[in-house]
matplotlib code that plots the C-alpha trace (Angstrom):
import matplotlib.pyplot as plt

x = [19.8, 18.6, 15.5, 13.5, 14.6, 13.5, 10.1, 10.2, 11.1, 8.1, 5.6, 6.8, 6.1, 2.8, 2.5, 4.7, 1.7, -0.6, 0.8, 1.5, -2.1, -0.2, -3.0, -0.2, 2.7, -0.4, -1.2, 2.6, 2.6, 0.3, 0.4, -0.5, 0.4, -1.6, -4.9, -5.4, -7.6, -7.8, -10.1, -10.6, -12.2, -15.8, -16.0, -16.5, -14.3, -12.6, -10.9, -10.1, -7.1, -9.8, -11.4, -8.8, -6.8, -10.6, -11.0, -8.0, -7.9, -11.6, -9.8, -7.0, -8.8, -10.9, -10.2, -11.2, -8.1, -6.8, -3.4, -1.7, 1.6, 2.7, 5.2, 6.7, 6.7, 7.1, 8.5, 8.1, 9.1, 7.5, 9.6, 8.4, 5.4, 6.0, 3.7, 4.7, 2.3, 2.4, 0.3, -1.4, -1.5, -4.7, -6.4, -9.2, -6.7, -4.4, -5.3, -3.3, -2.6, -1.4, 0.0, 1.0, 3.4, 4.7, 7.3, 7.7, 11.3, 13.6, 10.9, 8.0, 4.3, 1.1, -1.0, -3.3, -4.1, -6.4, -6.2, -8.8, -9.5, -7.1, -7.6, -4.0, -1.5, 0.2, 3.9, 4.5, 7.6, 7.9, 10.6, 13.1, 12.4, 8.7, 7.2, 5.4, 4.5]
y = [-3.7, -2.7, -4.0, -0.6, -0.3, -3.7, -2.7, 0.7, -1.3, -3.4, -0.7, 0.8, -2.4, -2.4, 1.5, 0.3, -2.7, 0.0, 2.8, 0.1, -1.7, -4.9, -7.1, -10.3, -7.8, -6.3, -10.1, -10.9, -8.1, -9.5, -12.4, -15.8, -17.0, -14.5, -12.8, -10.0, -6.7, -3.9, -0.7, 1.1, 4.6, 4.7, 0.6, -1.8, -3.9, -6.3, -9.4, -12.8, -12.9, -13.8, -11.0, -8.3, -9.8, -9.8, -5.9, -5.0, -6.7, -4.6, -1.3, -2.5, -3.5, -0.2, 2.2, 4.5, 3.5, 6.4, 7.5, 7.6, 8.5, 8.1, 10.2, 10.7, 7.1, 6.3, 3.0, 1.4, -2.0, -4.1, -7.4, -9.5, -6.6, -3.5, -0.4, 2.3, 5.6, 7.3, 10.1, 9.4, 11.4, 11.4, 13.2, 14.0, 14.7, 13.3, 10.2, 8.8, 5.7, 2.7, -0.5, -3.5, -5.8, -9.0, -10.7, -14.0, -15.5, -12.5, -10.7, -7.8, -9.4, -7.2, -7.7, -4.8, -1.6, 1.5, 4.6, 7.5, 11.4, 13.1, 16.7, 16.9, 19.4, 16.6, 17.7, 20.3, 17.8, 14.6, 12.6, 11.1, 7.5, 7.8, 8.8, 6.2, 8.2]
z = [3.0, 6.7, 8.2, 7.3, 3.5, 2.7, 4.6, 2.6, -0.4, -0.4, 0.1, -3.0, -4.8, -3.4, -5.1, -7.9, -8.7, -8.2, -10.4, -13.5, -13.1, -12.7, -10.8, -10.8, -8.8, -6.1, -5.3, -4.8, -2.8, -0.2, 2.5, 1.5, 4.4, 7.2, 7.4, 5.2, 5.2, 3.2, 3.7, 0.2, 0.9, 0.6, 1.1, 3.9, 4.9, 2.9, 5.2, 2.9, 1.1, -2.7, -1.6, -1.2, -4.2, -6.4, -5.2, -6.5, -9.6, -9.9, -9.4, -11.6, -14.4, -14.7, -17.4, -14.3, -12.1, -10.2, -10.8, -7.8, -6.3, -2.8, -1.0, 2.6, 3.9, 7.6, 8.7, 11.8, 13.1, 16.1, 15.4, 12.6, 12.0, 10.0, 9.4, 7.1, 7.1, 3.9, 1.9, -1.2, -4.0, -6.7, -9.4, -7.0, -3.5, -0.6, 1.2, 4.1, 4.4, 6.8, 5.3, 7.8, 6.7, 8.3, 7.9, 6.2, 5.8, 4.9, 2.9, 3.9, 2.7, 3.2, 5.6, 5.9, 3.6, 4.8, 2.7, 3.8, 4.1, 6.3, 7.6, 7.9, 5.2, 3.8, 3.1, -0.4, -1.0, -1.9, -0.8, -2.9, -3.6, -2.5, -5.9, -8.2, -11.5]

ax = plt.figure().add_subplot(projection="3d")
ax.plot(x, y, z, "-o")
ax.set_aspect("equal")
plt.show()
């Protein structure tokens, strides 16, 4: 698997975690070993690893939790740093979103989540692959 589908791979376990409500799968998902932040829309800031991991068991946990689906992801990778910019699909829009990943060993752990209003047409299609349902 090349540098950018393992990176692609583990955003869609993040979305995966997300989509299933599976609070043990988000926290695997993020760093243990780096700083973490996360930017929920309409929240501050969020930057210790208890506190991000606490947030989303929160959203999680809620018989509110958004359904979500993500769709045209964009990888980029700086050396042992990955981003991938994606759209966000839920019951009340599109979101973009940015999720940093580093890399620790031979695997892609979460570093940093934003997801927030864009004024951007986010694409009609989604790409194959990119959908959680």
């Amino acid at each position: 698997m090349s540098d950018t589908d393992s990176l692609l791979f583990a955003n869609e376990a993040f979305y995966r975690a997300f989509a299933d409500r599976d609070v043990e799968a988000m926290a695997d998902v993020w760093s243990r070993e780096r700083p973490v932040s996360c930017l929920h829309p309409g929240w501050g800031p969020l930057f210790a690893r208890s506190e991000v991991i606490s947030s989303w068991a929160a959203i999680l946990s809620s018989p509110d939790a958004p359904k979500i689906r993500f769709f045209n992801p964009r990888a980029q990778i700086y050396g042992e740093v990955g981003t991938v910019i994606c759209f966000e699909r839920l019951q009340g829009g599109v979101l973009v979103a940015t999720n940093i990943f580093v890399r620790e060993g031979s695997v892609w752990k979460m570093i940093h989540h934003q997801g927030g209003a864009t004024s951007t047409a986010a694409p009609l299609a989604e790409a194959p692959g990119g959908a959680i349902h």
